[in-house]
C-alpha positions in Angstrom: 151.5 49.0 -237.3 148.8 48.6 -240.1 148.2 50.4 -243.1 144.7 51.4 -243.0 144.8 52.6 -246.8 142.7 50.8 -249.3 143.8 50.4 -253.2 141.6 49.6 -256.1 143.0 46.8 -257.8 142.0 46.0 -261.6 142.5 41.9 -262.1 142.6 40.4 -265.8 140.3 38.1 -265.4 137.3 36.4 -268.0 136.3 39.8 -267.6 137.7 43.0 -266.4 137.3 43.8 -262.9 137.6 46.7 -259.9 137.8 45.9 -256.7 138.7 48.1 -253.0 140.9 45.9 -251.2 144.1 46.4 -248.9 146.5 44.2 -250.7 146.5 41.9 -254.0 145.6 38.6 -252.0 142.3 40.3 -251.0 141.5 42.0 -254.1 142.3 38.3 -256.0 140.0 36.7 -253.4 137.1 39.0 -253.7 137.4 38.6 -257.4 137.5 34.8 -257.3 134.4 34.9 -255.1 132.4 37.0 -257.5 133.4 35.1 -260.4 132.8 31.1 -258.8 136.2 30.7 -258.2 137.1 30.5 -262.7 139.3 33.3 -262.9 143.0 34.0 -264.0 144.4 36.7 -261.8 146.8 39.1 -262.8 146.7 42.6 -261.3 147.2 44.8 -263.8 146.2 47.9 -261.8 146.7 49.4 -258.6 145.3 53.0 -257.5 145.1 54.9 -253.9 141.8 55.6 -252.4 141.4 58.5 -250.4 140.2 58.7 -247.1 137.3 60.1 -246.8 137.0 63.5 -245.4 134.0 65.9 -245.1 130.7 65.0 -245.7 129.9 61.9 -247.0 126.5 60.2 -247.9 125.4 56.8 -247.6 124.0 55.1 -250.5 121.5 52.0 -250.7 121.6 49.8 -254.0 119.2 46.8 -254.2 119.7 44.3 -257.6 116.4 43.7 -259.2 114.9 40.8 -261.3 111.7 40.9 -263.3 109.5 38.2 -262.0 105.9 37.5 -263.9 106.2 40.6 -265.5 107.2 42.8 -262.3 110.1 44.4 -260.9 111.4 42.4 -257.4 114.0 42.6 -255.8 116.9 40.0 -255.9 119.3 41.3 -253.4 119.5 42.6 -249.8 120.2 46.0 -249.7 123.8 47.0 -250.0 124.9 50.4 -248.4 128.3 51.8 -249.0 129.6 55.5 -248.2 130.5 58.0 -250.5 131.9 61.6 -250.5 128.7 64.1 -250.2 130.5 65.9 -253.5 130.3 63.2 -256.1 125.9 63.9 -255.8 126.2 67.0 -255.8 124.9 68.9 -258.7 127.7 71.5 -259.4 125.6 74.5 -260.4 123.0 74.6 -257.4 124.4 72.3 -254.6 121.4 70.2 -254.5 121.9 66.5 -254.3 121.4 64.4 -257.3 117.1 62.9 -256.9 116.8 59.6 -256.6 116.0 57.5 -259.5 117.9 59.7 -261.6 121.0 58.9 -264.1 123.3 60.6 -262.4 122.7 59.2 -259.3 122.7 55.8 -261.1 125.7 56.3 -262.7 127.1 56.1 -258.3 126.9 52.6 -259.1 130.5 52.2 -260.5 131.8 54.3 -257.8 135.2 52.8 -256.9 133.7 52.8 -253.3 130.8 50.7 -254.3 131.2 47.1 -253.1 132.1 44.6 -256.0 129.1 42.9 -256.0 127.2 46.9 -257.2 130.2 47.6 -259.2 129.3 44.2 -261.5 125.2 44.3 -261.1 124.5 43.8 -265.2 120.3 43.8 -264.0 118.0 46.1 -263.4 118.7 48.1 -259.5 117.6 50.7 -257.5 120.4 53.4 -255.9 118.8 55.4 -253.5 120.6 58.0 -251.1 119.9 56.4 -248.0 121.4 59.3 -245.8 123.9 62.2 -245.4 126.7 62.4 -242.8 128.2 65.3 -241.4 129.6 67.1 -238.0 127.3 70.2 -237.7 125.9 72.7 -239.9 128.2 75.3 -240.4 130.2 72.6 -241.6 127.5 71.8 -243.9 127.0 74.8 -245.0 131.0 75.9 -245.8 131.5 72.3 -247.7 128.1 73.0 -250.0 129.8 76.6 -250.5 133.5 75.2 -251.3 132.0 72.5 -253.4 129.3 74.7 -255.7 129.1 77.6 -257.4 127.0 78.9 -254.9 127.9 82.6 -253.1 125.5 81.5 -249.9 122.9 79.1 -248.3 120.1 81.0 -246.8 118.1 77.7 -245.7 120.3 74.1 -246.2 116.9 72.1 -246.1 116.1 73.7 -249.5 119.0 71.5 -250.7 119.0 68.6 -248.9 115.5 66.5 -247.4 115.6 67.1 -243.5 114.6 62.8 -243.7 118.7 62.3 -245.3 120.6 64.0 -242.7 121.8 61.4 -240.3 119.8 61.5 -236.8 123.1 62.0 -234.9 124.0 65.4 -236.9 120.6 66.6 -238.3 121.0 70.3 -236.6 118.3 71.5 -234.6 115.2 72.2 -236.2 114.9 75.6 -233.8 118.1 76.8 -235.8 116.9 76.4 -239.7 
């Protein structure tokens, strides 16, 4: 039987480091990769992850460089999921817009890949799409989340284009 739980580990290394791995070996491995290989590797923390239930949103961050006085790009786009909760502005249930600190501030998510977590450049962290079972769900986790009493149209909170294909709700019921 495996344990499908995932743990961040913090390693001492040259510098201090968060990674999402199963075990110690793999969190030490990932480090090591990230770091050429030079590191000293003692765990020195080790906390649960939760599963993720509910709504969650999917989140693109790509590394940037300037290059002859322009912005480019210096990675591949990275995706990694997140609860919908954590860009979700408190007050109004609206999602965090893009470009925005807040929404920057995803990058050190302790579901963001290593490689995010440790970007010191310029980026770009986008919500690339939301994920969710069906509307009244939607709806009810918005509500439970926020301080808000009632949705009277959900595409006032969240772009129609950032709800996943598979679970966008039919545009006859909005």
């Amino acid at each position: 039987m495996t344990d499908d739980k995932e743990f961040s580990f913090t390693i001492e290394a040259t510098r201090e480091v968060s990674v999402v791995a199963p075990n110690p070996e793999t969190a030490e491995e990932q480090v090591k990769e990230n770091m050429n290989g030079e590191v000293k590797t003692i765990v020195t923390e080790k906390t649960a992850i939760t599963q993720l239930n509910g709504p969650t949103a999917t989140l693109e961050f790509v590394g940037q460089q300037k290059l002859h006085n322009m912005m480019g790009r210096v990675t591949d786009p990275i995706h990694f999921e997140i609860p919908l909760k954590d860009i979700l502005i408190p007050e109004e249930g609206r999602l965090f817009p893009n470009r925005s600190h807040s929404l920057d501030s995803q990058k050190t998510h302790i579901r963001a890949p290593l490689t995010v977590r440790t970007w010191s450049g310029p980026f770009t962290l986008t919500i690339n799409e939301i994920h969710y079972t069906d509307r009244e769900e939607l709806n009810e986790y918005i509500l439970n989340e926020c301080e808000r009493e009632e949705i009277h149209d959900l595409t006032d909170l969240i772009p129609p284009e950032l709800l996943s294909e598979d679970n966008q709700p039919d545009q006859t019921d909005i």
